[in-house]
C-alpha positions in Angstrom: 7.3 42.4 31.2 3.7 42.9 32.3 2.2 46.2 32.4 -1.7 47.4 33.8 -2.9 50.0 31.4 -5.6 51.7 33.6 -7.5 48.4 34.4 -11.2 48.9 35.7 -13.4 45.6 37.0 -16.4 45.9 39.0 -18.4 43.1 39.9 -21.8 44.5 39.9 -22.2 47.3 41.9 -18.8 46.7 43.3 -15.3 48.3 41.9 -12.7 45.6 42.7 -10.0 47.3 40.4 -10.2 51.2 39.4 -8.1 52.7 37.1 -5.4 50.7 37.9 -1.9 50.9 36.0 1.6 49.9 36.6 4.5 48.0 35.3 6.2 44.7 36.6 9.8 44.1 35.3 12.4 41.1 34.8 14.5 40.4 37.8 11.6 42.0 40.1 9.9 40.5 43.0 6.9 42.2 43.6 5.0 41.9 46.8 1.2 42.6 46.0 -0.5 43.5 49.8 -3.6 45.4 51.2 -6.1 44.6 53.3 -9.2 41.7 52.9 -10.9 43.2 49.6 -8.2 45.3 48.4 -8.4 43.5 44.5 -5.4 41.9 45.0 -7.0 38.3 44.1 -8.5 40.0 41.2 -5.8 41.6 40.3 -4.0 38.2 40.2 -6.7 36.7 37.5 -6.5 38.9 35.8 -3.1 38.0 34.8 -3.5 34.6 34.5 -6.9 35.3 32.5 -9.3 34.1 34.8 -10.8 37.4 34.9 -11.4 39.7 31.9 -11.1 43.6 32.6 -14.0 45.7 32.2 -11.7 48.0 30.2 -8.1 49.0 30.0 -5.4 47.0 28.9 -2.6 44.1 30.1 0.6 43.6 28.2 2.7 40.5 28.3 6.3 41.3 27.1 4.4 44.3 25.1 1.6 42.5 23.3 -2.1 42.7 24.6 -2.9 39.7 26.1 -6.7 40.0 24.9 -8.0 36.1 24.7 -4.9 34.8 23.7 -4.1 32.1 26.3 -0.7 31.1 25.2 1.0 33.9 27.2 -0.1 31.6 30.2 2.9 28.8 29.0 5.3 31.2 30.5 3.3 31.7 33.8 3.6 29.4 36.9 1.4 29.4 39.4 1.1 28.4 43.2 -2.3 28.7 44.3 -3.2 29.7 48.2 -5.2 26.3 47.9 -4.2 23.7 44.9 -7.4 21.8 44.5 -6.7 18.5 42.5 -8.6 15.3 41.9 -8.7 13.3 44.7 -8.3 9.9 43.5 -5.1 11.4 41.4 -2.0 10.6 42.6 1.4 12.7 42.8 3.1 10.8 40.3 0.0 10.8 37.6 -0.5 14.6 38.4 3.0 15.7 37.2 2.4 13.2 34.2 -0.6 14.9 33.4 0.9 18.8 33.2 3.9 17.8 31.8 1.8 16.3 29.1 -0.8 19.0 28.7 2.8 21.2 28.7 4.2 19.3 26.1 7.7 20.3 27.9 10.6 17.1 27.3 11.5 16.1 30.6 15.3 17.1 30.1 13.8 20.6 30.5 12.1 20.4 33.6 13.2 22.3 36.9 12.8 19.3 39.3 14.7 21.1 42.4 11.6 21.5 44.8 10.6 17.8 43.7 13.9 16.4 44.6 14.2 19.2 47.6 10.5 18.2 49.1 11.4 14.3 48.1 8.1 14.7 46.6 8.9 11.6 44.4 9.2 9.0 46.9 5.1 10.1 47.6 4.6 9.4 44.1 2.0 6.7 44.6 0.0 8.9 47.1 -3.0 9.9 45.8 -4.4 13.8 46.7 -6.9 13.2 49.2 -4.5 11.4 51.5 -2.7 14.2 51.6 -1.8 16.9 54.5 -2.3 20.3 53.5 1.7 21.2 53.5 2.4 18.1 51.0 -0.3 19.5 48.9 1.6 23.1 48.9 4.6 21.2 48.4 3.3 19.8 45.0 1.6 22.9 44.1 5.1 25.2 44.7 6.8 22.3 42.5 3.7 22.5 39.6 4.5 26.4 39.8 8.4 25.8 39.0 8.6 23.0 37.1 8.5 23.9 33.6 10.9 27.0 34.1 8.5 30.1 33.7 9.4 33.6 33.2 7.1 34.7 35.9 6.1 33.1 39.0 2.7 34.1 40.7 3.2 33.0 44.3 0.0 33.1 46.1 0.8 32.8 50.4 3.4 30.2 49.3 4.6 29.3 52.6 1.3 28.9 54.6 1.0 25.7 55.7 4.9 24.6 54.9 7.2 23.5 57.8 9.9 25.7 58.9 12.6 23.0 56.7 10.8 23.4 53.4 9.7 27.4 53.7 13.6 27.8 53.6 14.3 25.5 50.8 11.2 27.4 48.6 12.9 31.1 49.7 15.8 29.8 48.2 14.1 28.8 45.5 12.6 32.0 45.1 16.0 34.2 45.1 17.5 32.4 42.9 14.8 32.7 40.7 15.3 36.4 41.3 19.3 35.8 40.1 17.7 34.6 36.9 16.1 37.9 35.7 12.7 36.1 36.6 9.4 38.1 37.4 8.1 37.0 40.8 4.7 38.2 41.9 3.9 37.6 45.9 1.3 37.5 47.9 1.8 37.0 51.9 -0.2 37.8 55.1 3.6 37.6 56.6 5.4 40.7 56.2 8.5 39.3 57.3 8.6 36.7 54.3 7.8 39.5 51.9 10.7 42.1 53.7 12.9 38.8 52.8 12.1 38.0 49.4 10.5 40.9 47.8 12.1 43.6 46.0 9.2 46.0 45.5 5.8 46.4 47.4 2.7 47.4 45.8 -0.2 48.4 47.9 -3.8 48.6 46.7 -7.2 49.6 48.8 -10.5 49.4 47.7 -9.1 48.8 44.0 -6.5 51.5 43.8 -2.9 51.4 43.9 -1.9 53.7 46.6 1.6 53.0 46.0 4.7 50.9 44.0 7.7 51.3 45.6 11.3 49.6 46.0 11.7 48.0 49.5 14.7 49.8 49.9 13.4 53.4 48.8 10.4 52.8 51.3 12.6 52.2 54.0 15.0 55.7 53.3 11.7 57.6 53.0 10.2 56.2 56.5 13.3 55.7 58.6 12.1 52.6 59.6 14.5 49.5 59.5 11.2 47.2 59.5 8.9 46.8 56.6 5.8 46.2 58.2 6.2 49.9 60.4 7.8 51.8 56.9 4.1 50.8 55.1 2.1 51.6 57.9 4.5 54.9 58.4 3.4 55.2 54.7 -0.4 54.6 54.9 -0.7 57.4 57.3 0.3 60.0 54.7 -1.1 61.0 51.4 1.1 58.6 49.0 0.2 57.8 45.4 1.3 55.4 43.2 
């Protein structure tokens, strides 16, 4: 589905991404973690074209992804922070993308707007918002016009404990229908639930791509957050 070819990006002096290559597959959730400056935020642009690789390649379903922004059709995307215009509100924003999307209205996945009740806010505009409502609309932005893959960035920060269940749902059955999911979560125990494989990068490399469940057989440890940190104190590659 989406393959790194030995990706390189240095901002400056600084390598964010070295030599960085692996493949993300249909019907995969893949947990992206590492520590503050790891290139996982990079690493995340990258896909969605907001930053262009020094060299190496990225493949979308097999074909180079170059400059060619109409890949991104089949990408949703939940931002750690949606920033919108303020004076915009709910209702006109989800008029706006479906009309940049072009996307008839009998196809759209409404289940987060109908499971947040997002349209009885319709007439609030952004800025009145609390920062949960505005990951609300941003986690139903990401789903709405049925993507192949989902970039998740800390979806559940802010969320109350009510709708953090109704977006893991969300995001398993997502995983029924052969989607590609891509996390990213400071909370181990949300990615132990929904993820199905954990890549871990440091100081731009991938140390290691694994299957949850072949982590946990190699460490012994029933607990995702020990199994990695078992892991990290070895000598693993990707």
């Amino acid at each position: 589905m989406i393959q790194f070819q030995e990706i390189n990006k240095s901002f400056g002096k600084l390598r964010v991404l070295n030599n960085l290559s692996m493949e993300l597959l249909r019907g995969q959730s893949v947990a992206i973690v590492g520590p503050n400056g790891s290139g996982k935020t990079t690493l995340i642009k990258t896909i969605l074209g907001m930053v262009v690789p020094d060299s190496g390649s990225i493949l979308f379903d097999g074909q180079a992804i170059g400059l060619d922004a109409n890949y991104r059709s089949r990408i949703g995307y939940m931002p750690q922070i949606g920033r919108y215009p303020d004076n915009m509100s709910i209702g006109q924003l989800f008029e706006m993308m479906q009309d940049l999307r072009d996307q008839p209205s009998s196809h759209l996945d409404r289940d987060l707007i109908d499971a947040f009740k997002l349209e009885h806010l319709f007439h609030k505009t952004m800025r009145t918002l609390s920062g949960g409502t505005r990951q609300k609309v941003s986690a139903a932005l990401a789903f709405m016009f049925n993507p192949d893959v989902l970039i998740l960035d800390e979806p559940t920060a802010g969320l109350d404990p009510l709708s953090c269940e109704l977006l893991k749902e969300k995001v398993l059955l997502c995983q029924q229908q052969n989607k590609l999911l891509i996390l990213t979560s400071h909370i181990m125990s949300d990615l132990e639930e929904l993820s199905t494989h954990i890549a871990y990068l440091s100081d731009g490399n991938c140390l290691f791509y694994k299957p949850i469940k072949e982590i946990k057989n190699e460490t012994g440890q029933m607990r995702l957050g020990k199994a990695i940190a078992q892991i990290m104190a070895g000598e693993y590659q990707c």
